[in-house]
VEXDOLUM-448301 format. One record per residue (C-alpha): residue in three letters; x, y, z. Coordinates in steps of 0.2 Angstrom, whole numbers, plus 5000, padded with zeros to 4 digits. Example, Ala and Ser with C-alpha at 12.3 -4.5 7.8 and 13.67 -1.06 7.14 Angstrom:
BEGIN
ALA506249785039 SER506849955036 
# end
This chain:
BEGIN
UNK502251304980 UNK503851244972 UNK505151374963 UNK506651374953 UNK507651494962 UNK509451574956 UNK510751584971 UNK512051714972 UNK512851794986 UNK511751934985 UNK510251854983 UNK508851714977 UNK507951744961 UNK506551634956 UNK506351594940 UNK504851464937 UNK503451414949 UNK502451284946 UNK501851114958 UNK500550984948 UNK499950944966 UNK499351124970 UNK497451144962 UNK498251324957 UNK499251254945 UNK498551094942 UNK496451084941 UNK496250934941 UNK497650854956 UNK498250674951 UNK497450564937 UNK496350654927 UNK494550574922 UNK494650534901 UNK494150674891 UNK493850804907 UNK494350954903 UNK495851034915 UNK497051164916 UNK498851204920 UNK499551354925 UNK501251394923 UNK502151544931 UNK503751614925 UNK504551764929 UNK504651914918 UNK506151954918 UNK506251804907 UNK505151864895 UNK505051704884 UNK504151734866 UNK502951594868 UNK502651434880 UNK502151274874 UNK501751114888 UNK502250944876 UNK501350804880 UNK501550614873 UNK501050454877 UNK501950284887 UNK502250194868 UNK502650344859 UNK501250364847 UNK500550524851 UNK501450684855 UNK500550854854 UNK501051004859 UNK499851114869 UNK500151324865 UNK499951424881 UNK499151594883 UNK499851704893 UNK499051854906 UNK499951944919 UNK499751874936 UNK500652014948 UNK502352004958 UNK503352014943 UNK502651824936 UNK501751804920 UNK500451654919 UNK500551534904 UNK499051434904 UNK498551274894 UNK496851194891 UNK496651014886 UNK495750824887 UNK496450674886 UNK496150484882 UNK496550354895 UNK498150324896 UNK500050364904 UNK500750524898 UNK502350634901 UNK502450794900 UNK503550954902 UNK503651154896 UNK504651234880 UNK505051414880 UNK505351484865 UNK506351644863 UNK507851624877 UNK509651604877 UNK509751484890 UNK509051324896 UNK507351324886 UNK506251154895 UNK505551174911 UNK505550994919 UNK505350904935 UNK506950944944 UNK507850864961 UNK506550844978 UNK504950854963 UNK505351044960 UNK505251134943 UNK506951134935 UNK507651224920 UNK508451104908 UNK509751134890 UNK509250954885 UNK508750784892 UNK507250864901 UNK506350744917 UNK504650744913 UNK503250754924 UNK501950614925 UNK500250624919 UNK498950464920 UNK497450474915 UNK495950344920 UNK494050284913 UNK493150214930 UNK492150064924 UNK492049994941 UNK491650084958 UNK492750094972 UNK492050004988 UNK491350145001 UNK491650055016 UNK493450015012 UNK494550175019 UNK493350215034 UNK494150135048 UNK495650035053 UNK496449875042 UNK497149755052 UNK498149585045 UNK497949425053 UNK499349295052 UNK497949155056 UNK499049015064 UNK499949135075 UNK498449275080 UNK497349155094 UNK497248985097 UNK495348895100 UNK496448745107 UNK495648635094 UNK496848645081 UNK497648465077 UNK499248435067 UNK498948315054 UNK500148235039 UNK502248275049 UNK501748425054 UNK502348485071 UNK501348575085 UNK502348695094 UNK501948785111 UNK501248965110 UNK502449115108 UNK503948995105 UNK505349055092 UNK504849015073 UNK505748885066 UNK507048955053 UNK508248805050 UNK508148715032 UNK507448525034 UNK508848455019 UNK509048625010 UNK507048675009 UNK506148785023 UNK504548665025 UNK503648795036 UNK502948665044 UNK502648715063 UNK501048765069 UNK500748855083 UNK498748815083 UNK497948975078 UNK496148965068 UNK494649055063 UNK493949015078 UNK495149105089 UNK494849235076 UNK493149265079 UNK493449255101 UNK494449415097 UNK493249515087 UNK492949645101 UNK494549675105 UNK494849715084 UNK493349835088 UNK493949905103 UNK495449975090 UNK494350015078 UNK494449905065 UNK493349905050 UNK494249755039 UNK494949595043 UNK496349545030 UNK496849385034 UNK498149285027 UNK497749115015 UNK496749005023 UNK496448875012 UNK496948695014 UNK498948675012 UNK500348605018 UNK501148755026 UNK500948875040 UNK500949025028 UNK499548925015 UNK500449015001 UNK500648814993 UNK499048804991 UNK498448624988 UNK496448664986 UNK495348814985 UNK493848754988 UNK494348695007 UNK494648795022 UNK496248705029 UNK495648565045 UNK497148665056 UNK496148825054 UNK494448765055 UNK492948765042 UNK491748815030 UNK490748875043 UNK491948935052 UNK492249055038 UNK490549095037 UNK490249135056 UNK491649235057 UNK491049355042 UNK489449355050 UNK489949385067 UNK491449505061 UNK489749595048 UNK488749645063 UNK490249735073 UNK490249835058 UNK492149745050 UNK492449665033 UNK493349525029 UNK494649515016 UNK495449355009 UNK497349335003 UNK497149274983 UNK498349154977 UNK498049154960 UNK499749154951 UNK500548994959 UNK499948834970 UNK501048714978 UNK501748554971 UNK500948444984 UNK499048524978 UNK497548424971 UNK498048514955 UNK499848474952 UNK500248314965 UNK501948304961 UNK502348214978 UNK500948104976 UNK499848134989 UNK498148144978 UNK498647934967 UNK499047964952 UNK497948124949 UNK498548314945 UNK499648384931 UNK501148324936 UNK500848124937 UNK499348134923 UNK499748214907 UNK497948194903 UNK497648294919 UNK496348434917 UNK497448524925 UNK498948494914 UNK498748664903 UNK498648774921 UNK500648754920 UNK501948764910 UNK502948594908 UNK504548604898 UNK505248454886 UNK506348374899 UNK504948384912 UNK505648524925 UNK504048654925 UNK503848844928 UNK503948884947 UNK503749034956 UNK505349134958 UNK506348954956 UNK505248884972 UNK505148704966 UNK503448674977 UNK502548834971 UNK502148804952 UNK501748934943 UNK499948954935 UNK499648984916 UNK498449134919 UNK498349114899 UNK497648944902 UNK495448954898 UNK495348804910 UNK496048904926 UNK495149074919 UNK493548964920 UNK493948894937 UNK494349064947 UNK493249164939 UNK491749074933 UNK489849104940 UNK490248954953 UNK492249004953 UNK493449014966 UNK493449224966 UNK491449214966 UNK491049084978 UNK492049144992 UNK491149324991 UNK489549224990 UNK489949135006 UNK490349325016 UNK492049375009 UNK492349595006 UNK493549574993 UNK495149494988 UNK496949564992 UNK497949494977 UNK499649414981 UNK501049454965 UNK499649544955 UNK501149594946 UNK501249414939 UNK499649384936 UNK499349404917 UNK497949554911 UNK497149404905 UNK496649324922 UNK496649484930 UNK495449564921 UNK494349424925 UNK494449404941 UNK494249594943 UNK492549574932 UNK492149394944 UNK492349504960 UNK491149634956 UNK489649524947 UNK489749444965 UNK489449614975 UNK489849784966 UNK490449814984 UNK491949704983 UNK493949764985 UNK495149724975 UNK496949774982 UNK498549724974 UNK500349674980 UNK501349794971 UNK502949844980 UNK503149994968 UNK502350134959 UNK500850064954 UNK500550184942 UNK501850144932 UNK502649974934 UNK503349884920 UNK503449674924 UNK503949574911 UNK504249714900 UNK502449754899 UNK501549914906 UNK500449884919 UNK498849954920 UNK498049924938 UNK497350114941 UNK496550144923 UNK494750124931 UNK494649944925 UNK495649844937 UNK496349874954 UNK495149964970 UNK496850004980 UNK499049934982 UNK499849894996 UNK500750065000 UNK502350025000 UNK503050154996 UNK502350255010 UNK503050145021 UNK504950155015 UNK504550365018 UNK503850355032 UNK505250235038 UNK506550355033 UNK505850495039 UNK505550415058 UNK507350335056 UNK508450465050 UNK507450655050 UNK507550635029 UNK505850745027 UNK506450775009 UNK506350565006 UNK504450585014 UNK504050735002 UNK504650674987 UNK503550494992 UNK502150604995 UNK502350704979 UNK502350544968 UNK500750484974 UNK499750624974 UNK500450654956 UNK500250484949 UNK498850404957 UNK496850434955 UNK495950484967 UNK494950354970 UNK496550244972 UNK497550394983 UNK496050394997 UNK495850194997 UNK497750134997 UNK498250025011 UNK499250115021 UNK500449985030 UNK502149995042 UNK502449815041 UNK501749635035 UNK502049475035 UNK503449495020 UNK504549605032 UNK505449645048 UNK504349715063 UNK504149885061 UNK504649895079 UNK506349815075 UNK506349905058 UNK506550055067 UNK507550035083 UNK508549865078 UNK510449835071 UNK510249825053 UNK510449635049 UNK509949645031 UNK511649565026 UNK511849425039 UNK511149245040 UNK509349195051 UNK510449085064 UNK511249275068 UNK509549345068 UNK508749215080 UNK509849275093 UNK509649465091 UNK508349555101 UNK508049735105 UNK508949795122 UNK507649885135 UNK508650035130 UNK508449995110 UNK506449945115 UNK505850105124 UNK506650225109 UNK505850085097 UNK504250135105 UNK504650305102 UNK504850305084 UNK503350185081 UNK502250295090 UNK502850435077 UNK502550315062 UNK501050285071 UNK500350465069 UNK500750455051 UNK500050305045 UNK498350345054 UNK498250535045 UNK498750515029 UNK497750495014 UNK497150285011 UNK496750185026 UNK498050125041 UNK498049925040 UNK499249855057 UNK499849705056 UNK499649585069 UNK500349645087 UNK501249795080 UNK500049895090 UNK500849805110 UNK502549805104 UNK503149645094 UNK504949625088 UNK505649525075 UNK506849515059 UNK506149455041 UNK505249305040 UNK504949195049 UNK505449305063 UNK504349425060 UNK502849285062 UNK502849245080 UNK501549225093 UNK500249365097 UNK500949395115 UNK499049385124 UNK499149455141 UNK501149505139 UNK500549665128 UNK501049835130 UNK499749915136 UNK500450115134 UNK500750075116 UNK499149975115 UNK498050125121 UNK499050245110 UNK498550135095 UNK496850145101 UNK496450325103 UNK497450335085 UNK495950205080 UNK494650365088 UNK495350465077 UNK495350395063 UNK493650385063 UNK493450555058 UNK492850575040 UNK494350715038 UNK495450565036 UNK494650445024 UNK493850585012 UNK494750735018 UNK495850845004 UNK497750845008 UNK498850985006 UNK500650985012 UNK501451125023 UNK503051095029 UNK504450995025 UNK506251055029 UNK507351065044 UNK506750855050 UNK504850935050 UNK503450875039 UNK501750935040 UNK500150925030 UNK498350985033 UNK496850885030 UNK495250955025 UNK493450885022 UNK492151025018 UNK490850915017 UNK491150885038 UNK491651075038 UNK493250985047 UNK495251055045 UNK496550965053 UNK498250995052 UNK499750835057 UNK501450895061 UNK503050785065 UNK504750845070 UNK506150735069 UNK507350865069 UNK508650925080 UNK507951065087 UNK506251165092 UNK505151205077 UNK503651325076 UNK502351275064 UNK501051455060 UNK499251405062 UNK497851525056 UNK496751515068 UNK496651395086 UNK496651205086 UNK496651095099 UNK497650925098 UNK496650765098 UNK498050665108 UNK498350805122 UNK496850895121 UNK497851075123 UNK497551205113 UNK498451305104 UNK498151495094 UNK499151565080 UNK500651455082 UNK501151285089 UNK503051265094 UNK503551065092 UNK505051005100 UNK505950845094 UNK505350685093 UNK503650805096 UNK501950785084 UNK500050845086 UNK498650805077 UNK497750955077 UNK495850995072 UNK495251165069 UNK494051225082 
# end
């Protein structure tokens, strides 16, 4: 429950309780459905006695405002309930209480750490977003473990051969990071493919794993295949077609899904599409201005073009162009084909840059393929809210996106881990609980790293390095003393990731220790038979646990968070299952009150009534 209180050296008055993610005072917790009916309940303290309350509610664009009277009852303890009924159309909203008939500060807004504030004027409102499903979310998608596959550093079949300059380099050798005449050609290979892929399905089952998302693996000139040069073609160093095809079909009767990395907003300069270096005659946009390409890009009248973030060799895709639209998304399009030839779904690289226009249509591609099919989106932020380009996203209205990369979550939990900050954690927690609907909240991609970042392991234990060069960062590992705390503190992130709301995806050798700064560091080798095999079977009893239906459908409540502690119970009636997940980064013991006797799934001890934790200390408690 959160409270405004009043501190004085005598005591602590409460004022005002309300929390929107408490169904006491919120019927309906998170996005509401258009047009159902809910409830708020406000409580205030009599000895305010305001003469009415009124909950103000308007729109993102400001062309609705309404203010909703609340009736009031008695609700005991000295509080007063004023409660409001209404519907609303899809759609962002804000909202916040007036008191009429007071002296003082008369709105009643979201105040510091997400608690209920009094306010004189410029009032924080809450959020309030409301959705209309059109599509269903995938079933399958939060049931198990994620895990991401970096494809040319993962496992090597021994039958990947370097073509065009590129370099074949020897397995678990340092990345190269040096620019080749001012541009980073990521051209180094290490040999991984599908087929080394598909040799190490059972040890992706043995972990638990539900859902491959592998990075692109259509043909390009790179080792990341984020240039692509054609997206018809599984690239020759990773294997092919039916590669692909086995590997879905292989990965399908172990029970995992695959996911593919989208591409969809730029492709590179040496493509099929655009050839500016002339590797495809005189063909593509760039060398033929009768091109049937040309309208995919934007060309400017002294010839320079629209890149992606400036890149010169990632041009940037009109999503408004009805040529591109036809080619991704039509009945034999890129989006459809793919699912059609054993692909899950799509993870969508800088959604936030693709246009509603494309978006909506690929979307709409996905699901005529297999109603089944996930959609997840790159968004670094709030996804509930983002603004790009000045425009007002709408990913989680019902219409577009199944799930986002949680990055959010990640930073929380990072701080949390790191530094104790419980309140950073809460305040994370708070926001997507509040902002997002539910059938985002229980499908959102729950990561600790990826390909974009430092290791998590380093991100944790390692010298902050954020403002020095990569020569100083090839030379920096962790020392064993810098390791073994490291492994400490994932281990805790860990137990996180794997209990929350959404699903845990791992990236790549997270789960036996890897190390490494920003990219490419952060993209080495899998470490085969060099593993860590305490953390490794850590991660796989995490993987056990997961499988229990209390953490993908399960309710969540939170119950601690102060003094370096969070805590949260999960709760699935349909499996009549209660756990409860405590973490103590504090400095001292904590005792967390239980109501009845649990017994901790990584120990098995049990424990009655109470459950002292001491630092560094966690339990993933089920009810028994």
């Amino acid at each position: 429950m959160l409270v405004v209180t009043y501190c004085s050296k005598i005591k602590f008055m409460t004022y005002i309780k309300y929390n929107p993610i408490d169904p006491f005072f919120k019927s309906v917790v998170g996005a509401v459905a258009e047009d159902m009916p809910f409830g708020v309940r406000l409580q205030i303290n009599q000895i305010v006695n305001p003469s009415s309350v009124t909950m103000r509610v308007y729109d993102d664009n400001g062309s609705f405002t309404c203010d909703y009277p609340m009736y009031r009852d008695e609700s005991g303890n000295g509080f007063d309930n004023y409660v409001a009924e209404l519907s609303l159309k899809k759609g962002l909203y804000r909202y916040y209480f007036v008191m009429d008939g007071v002296t003082y500060e008369h709105f009643i807004g979201m105040g510091e750490n997400r608690r209920p504030s009094l306010f004189y004027d410029n009032v924080r409102p809450y959020q309030l977003s409301v959705y209309k499903k059109i599509y269903q979310t995938p079933t399958w998608l939060n049931k198990g473990v994620m895990y991401q596959i970096f494809v040319d550093r993962f496992c090597a079949s021994g039958k990947a051969v370097p073509n065009e300059d590129k370099i074949m380099r020897n397995w678990g050798e340092q990345p190269y990071f040096r620019d080749e005449d001012g541009v980073v050609l990521n051209r180094d290979f290490f040999g991984g493919d599908l087929e080394g892929v598909i040799s190490k399905l059972p040890y992706l089952r043995s972990l638990n794993v539900s859902t491959i998302y592998l990075n692109p693996i259509f043909k390009a000139y790179s080792n990341h295949k984020y240039d692509t040069e054609d997206y018809e073609t599984i690239d020759p160093m990773f294997g092919t077609q039916q590669d692909f095809e086995r590997l879905c079909a292989e990965a399908h009767n172990l029970g995992i899904h695959v996911i593919l990395d989208g591409v969809f907003n730029h492709v590179g300069s040496s493509s099929k599409y655009f050839n500016r270096e002339g590797k495809y005659g005189n063909e593509g946009a760039y060398r033929d201005p009768k091109s049937p390409y040309r309208d995919w890009f934007n060309f400017r009248p002294d010839g320079s073009y629209e890149c992606w973030w400036n890149f010169r060799t990632l041009p940037r895709i009109n999503a408004r162009s009805k040529s591109a639209q036809k080619y991704f998304t039509d009945k034999n399009g890129i989006v459809r084909r793919w699912i059609a030839r054993g692909a899950s779904g799509w993870r969508l690289d800088v959604v936030d840059e693709i246009d509603d226009c494309m978006l909506d249509k690929i979307v709409a591609a996905a699901k005529k393929e297999n109603p089944q099919a996930a959609i997840i989106g790159e968004v670094w932020e709030d996804a509930s809210n983002k603004i790009d380009y000045g425009v007002r996203r709408h990913y989680l209205d019902g219409s577009q996106l199944d799930s986002v990369m949680n990055y959010p979550l990640m930073n929380g939990i990072i701080d949390f881990v790191r530094s104790g900050n419980e309140q950073s954690l809460s305040r994370t927690v708070f926001d997507l609980v509040n902002n997002y609907p539910p059938f985002v909240r229980n499908n959102l991609m729950n990561i600790l790293g990826t390909h974009d970042t430092v290791r998590i392991l380093t991100n944790l234990a390692g010298k902050n390095m954020d403002n020095v060069g990569k020569e100083a960062m090839s030379l920096v590992k962790l020392t064993d003393d810098e390791y073994r705390h490291g492994c400490k503190m994932l281990k805790t992130a860990a137990v996180l990731q794997y209990t929350f709301f959404g699903f845990p995806c791992v990236y790549y050798g997270d789960e036996v220790g890897m190390e490494g700064y920003k990219d490419p560091f952060c993209r080495g080798c899998y470490p085969w038979g060099k593993e860590n095999k305490l953390l490794l079977d850590f991660y796989r009893r995490l993987g056990e646990i997961r499988s229990l239906p209390v953490f993908s459908d399960g309710d969540f409540s939170e119950l601690a968070a102060e003094k370096g502690v969070y805590a949260f119970r999960r709760n699935d009636a349909a499996s009549g299952t209660e756990a409860v997940v405590a973490v103590n980064r504090g400095s001292v013991d904590y005792e967390l009150t239980l109501p009845d006797t649990y017994r901790d799934l990584l120990t098995g001890r049990e424990y009655k009534d109470r459950c002292v934790l001491s630092p560094m200390g966690y339990v993933i408690l089920r009810r028994i």
